[in-house]
C-alpha positions as CSV (number, residue, x, y, z in Angstrom):
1,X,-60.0,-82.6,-14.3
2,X,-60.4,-79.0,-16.1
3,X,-58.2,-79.6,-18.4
4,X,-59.8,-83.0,-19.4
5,X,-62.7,-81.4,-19.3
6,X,-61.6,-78.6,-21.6
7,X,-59.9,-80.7,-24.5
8,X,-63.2,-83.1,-24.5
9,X,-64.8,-79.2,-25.1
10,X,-62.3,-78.9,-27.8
11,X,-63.6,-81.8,-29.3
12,X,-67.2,-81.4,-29.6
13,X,-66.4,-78.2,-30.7
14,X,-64.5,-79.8,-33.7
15,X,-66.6,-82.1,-34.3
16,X,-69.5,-79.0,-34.8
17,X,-68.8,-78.4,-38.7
18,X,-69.5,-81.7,-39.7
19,X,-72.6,-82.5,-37.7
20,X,-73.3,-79.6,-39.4
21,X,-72.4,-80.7,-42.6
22,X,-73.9,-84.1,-42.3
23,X,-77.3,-82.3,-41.2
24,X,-77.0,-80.5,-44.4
25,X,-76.2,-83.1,-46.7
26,X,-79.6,-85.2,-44.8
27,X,-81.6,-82.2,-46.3
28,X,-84.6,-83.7,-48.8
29,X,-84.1,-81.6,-51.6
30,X,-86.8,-80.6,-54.0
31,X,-87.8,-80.7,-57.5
32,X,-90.0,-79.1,-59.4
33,X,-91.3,-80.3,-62.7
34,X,-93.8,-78.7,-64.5
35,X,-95.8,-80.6,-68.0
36,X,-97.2,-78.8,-71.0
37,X,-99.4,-82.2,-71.1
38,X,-101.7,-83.8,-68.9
39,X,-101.5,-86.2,-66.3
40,X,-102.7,-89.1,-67.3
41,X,-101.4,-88.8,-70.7
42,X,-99.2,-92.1,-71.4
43,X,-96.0,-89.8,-72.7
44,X,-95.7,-87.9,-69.4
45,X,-96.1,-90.8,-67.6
46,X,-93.3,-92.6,-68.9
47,X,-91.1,-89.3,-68.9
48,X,-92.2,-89.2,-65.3
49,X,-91.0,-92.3,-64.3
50,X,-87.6,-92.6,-66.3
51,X,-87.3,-89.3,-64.0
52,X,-87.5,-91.2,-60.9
53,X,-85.8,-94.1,-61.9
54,X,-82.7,-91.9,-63.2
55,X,-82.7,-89.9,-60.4
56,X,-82.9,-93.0,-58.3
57,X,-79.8,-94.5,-59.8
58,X,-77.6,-91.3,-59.0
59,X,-78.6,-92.1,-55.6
60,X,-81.6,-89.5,-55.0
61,X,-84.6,-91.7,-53.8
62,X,-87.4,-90.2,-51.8
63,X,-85.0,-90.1,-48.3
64,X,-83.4,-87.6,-49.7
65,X,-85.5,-85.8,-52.7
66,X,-88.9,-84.8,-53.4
67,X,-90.5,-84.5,-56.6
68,X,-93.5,-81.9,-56.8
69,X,-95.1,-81.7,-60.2
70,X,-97.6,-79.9,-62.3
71,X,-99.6,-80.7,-65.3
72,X,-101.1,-77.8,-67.2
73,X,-103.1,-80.0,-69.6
74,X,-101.9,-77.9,-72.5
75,X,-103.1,-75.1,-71.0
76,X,-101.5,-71.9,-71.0
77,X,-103.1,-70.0,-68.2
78,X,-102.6,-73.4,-66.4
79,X,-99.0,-73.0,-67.2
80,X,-98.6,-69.6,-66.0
81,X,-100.5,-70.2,-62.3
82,X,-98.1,-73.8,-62.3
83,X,-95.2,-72.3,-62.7
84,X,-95.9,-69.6,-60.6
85,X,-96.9,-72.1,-57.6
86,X,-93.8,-73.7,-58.1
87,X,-91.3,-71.5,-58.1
88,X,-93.5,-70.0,-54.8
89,X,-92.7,-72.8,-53.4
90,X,-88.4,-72.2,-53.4
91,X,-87.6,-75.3,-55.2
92,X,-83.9,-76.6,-55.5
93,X,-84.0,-77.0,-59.4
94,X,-86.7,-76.9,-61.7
95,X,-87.5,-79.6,-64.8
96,X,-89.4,-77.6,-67.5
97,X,-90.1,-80.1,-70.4
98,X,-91.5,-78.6,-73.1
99,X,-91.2,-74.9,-74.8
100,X,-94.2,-73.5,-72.9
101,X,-93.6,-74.9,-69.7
102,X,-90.1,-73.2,-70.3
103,X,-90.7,-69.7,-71.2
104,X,-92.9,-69.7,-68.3
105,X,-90.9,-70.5,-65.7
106,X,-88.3,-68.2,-67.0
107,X,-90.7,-65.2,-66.6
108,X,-91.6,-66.3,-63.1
109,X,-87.6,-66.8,-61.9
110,X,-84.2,-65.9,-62.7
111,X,-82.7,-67.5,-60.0
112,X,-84.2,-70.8,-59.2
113,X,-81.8,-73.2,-61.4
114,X,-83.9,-74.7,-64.2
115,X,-83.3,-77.5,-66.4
116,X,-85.0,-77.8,-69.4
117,X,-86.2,-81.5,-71.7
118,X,-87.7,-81.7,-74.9
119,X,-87.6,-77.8,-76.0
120,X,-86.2,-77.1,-80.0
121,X,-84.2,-73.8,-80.5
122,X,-83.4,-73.1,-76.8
123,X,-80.6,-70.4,-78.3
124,X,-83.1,-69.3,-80.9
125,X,-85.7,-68.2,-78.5
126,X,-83.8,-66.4,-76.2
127,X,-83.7,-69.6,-73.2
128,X,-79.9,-69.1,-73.0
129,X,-77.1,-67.1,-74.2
130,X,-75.3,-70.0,-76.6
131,X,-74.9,-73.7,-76.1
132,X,-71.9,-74.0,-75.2
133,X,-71.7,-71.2,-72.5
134,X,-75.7,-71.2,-71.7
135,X,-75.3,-68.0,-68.6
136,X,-78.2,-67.5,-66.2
137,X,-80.2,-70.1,-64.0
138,X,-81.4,-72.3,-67.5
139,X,-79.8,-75.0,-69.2
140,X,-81.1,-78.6,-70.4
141,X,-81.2,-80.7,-73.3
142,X,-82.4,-79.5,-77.0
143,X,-85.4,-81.4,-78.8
144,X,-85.8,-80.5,-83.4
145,X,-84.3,-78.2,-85.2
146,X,-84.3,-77.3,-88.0
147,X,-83.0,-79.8,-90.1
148,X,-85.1,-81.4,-88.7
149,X,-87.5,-80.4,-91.5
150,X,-86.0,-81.8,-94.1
151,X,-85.8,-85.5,-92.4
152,X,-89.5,-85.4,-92.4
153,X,-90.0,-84.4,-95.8
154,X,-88.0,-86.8,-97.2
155,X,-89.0,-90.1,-94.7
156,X,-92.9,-89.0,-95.9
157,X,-92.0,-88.7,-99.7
158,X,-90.4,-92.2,-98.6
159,X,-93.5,-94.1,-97.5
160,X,-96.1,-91.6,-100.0
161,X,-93.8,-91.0,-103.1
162,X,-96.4,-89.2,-104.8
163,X,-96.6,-86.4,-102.0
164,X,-95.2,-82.8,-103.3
165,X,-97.3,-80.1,-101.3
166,X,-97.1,-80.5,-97.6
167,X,-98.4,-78.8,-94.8
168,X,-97.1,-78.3,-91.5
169,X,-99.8,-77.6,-88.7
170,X,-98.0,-76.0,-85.6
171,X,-99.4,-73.7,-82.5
172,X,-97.5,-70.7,-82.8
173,X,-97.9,-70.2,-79.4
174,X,-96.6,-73.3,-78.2
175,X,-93.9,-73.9,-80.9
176,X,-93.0,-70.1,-82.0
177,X,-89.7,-71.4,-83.6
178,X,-91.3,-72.9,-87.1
179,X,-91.4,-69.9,-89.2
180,X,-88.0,-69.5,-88.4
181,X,-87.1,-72.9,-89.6
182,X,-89.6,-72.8,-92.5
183,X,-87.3,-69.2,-93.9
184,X,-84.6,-71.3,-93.5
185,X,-86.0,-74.1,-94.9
186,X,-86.5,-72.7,-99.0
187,X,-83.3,-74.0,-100.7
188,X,-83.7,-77.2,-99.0
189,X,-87.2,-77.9,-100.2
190,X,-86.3,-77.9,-104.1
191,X,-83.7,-80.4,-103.3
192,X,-86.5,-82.7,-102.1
193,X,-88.8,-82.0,-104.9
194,X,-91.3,-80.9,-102.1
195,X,-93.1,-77.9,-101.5
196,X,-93.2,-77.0,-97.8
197,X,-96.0,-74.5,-96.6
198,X,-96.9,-73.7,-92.9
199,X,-100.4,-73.4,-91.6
200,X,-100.8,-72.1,-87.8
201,X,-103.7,-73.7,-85.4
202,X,-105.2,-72.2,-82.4
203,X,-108.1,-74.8,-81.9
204,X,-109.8,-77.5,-83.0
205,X,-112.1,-76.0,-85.6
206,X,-109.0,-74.7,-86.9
207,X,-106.9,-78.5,-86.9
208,X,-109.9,-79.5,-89.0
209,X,-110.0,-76.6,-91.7
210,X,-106.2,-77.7,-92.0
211,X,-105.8,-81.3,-92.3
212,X,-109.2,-81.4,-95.0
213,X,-107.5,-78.1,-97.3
214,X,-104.2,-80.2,-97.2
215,X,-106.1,-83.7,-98.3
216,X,-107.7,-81.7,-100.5
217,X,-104.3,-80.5,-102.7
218,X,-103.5,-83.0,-105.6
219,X,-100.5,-85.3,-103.8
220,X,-100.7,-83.5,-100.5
221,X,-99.1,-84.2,-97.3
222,X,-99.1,-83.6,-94.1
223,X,-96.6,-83.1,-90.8
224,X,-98.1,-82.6,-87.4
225,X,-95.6,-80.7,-85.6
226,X,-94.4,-82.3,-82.4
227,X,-95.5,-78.9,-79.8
228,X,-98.0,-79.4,-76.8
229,X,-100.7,-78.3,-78.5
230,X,-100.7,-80.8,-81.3
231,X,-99.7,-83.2,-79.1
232,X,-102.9,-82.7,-77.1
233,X,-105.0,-82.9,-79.9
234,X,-103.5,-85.7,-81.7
235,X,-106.3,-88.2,-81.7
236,X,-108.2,-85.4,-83.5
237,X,-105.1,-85.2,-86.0
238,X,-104.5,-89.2,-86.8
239,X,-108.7,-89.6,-86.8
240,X,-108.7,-86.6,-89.8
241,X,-105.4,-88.4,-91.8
242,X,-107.2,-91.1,-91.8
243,X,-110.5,-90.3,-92.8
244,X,-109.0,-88.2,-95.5
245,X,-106.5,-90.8,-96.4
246,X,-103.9,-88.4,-96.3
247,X,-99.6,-89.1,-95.5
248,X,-99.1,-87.9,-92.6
249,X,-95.7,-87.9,-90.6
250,X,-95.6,-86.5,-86.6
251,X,-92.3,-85.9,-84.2
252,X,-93.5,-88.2,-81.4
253,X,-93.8,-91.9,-82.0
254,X,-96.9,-92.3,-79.8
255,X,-99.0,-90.7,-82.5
256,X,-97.7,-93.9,-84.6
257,X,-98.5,-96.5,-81.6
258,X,-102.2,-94.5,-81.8
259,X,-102.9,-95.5,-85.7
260,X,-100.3,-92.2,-87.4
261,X,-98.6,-93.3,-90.8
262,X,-95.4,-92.8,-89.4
263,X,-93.1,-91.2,-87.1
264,X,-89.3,-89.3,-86.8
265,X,-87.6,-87.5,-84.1
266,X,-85.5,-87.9,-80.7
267,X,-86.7,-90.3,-78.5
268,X,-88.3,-88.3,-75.4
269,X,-88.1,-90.8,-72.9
270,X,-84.0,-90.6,-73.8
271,X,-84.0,-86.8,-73.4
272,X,-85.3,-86.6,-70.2
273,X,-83.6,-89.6,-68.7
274,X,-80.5,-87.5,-69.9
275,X,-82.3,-84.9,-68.1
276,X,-81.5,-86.5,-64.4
277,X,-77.9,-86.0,-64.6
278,X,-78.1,-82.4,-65.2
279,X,-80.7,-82.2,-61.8
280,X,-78.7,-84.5,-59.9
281,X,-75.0,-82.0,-60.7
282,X,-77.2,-78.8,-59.9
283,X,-78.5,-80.8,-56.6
284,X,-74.4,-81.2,-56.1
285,X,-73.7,-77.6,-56.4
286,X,-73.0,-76.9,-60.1
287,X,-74.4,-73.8,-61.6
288,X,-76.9,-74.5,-64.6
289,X,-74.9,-71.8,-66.7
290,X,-72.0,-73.6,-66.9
291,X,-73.8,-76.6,-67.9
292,X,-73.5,-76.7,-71.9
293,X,-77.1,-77.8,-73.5
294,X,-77.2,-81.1,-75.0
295,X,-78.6,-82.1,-78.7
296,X,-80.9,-85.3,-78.4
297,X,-78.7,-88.6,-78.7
298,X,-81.1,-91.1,-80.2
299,X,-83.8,-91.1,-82.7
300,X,-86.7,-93.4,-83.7
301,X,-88.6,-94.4,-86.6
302,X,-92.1,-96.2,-86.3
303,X,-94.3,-97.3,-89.3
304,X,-97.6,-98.3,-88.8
305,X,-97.9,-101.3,-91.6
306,X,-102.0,-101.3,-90.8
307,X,-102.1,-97.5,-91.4
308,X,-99.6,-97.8,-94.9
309,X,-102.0,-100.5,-95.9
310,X,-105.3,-98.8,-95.7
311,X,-104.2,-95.3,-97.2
312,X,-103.2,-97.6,-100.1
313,X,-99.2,-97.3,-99.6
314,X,-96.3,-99.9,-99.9
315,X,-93.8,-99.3,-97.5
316,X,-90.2,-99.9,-99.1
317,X,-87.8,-102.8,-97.6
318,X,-85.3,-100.1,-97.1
319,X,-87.7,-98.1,-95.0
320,X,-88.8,-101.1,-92.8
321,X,-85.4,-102.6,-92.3
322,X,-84.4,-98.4,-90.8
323,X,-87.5,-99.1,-88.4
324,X,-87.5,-98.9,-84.6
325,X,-90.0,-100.6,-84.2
326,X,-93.0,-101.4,-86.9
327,X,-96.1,-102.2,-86.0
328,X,-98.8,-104.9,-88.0
């Protein structure tokens, strides 16, 4: 009877490491994710959601992940108290999308894994070491850079022809990277037969001074910048173009589906579904560091036909026929 006794001991003693590891694997992990924008606006909520549903599909539902999120309104005290909370609270992996929500997190941690969405120049500014070998606890998926420029230059003089002196509004705050791309950007501009200047904004008052001096230039233009900032403000921004009837061309297509000219860039919703699988290997174990950063993989056009028609504009076949998506 002992000795039955003792090799039935010997085997719930064996089977001890993988209860254990069974209870371990049952864990809920947690997520942090921490928006420049505001809650309710309708580009974080479909970035939210593609989260989920990604996430979902890689098999993390809510029995065994939870999601805690922030939304600093494009604030960027907010973003410094959120980011701050969250990494208090010893999450598994951060989501930072957005260059703000980014650089504050990284002053908060260096040893929470983060992954980053929608951010331009991640090597530029310091985020990690290259992009191939990124080191450290951040890694993620790259938004513009600087060519980036040029596309916008030339899809404006595209649709507006006559344009030749454009401005480019940006926060530098939220988007410190455009005077880097703007040095960069010289030689290119006299191959477009475009002049390219850069006018910073800090508030309203200050959006307004630089959309009227633009529609004010003989064949001006414009380019809203896709940061937080101008994001937040871009009803103000499409409500000036129009009233001064002056080409304008933003990153973010929603600015487009909100009566903007037109529209160029990486499609958001894309980068941060892309996002998931970095969140779901780091939830597996992978170190962030080793995790190269990704360029965006698709890229969308939208033309607003009703906008082109009231500033007076013909929009080319060739142009339409490129379109994502046009609307009447």
């Amino acid at each position: 009877m002992k000795r039955r006794e003792f090799i039935a001991g010997l085997g719930g003693a064996a089977a001890w490491p993988i209860v254990a590891r069974a209870q371990q694997g049952d864990r809920v992990q947690r997520v942090g994710f921490l928006h420049a924008l505001a809650e309710s606006d309708p580009a974080v909520e479909a970035r939210v959601a593609v989260l989920r549903e990604e996430l979902a599909r890689l098999g993390w539902t809510e029995r065994n992940v939870r999601i805690e999120q922030r939304f600093a309104k494009g604030d960027s005290d907010q973003m410094q108290a959120y980011a701050g909370e969250l990494v208090g609270s010893s999450p598994d992996v951060i989501v930072a999308s957005s260059t703000p929500a980014l650089a504050a997190l990284r002053q908060a941690t260096r040893a929470i894994p983060i992954i980053f969405c929608v951010v331009s120049d991640p090597a530029g500014q310091g985020f990690v070491a290259s992009l191939g070998r990124p080191g450290g606890n951040i890694t993620g998926f790259s938004f513009v850079d600087f060519p980036m420029l040029g596309k916008w230059v030339e899809t404006l003089k595209e649709i507006a022809p006559n344009v030749k002196r454009i401005t480019l509004v940006f926060n530098p705050q939220t988007a410190p990277y455009y005077p880097v791309f703007l040095r960069d950007f010289v030689e290119t501009a006299a191959t477009l037969a475009a002049g390219l200047s850069a006018t910073p904004v800090h508030d309203e008052a200050e959006i307004e001074a630089a959309v009227s001096a633009s529609a004010r230039e003989p064949d001006g233009g414009l380019i809203a910048a896709p940061d937080p900032f101008i994001n937040s403000h871009r009803a103000l921004i499409v409500g000036l173009a129009e009233r001064h009837r002056l080409p304008a061309i933003y990153g973010f297509q929603h600015f487009v589906k909100e009566g903007g000219l037109i529209s160029y860039g990486p499609d958001t919703v894309d980068i941060v579904r892309r996002s998931a699988s970095y969140v779901d290997r780091v939830l597996r174990g992978e170190k962030p560091g080793e995790l190269p950063v990704q360029a965006p993989a698709k890229y969308e056009l939208l033309i607003n036909l009703k906008t082109a028609k009231a500033f007076g504009l013909t929009v080319p076949t060739v142009l339409r026929v490129r379109a994502n998506e046009v609307i009447e």
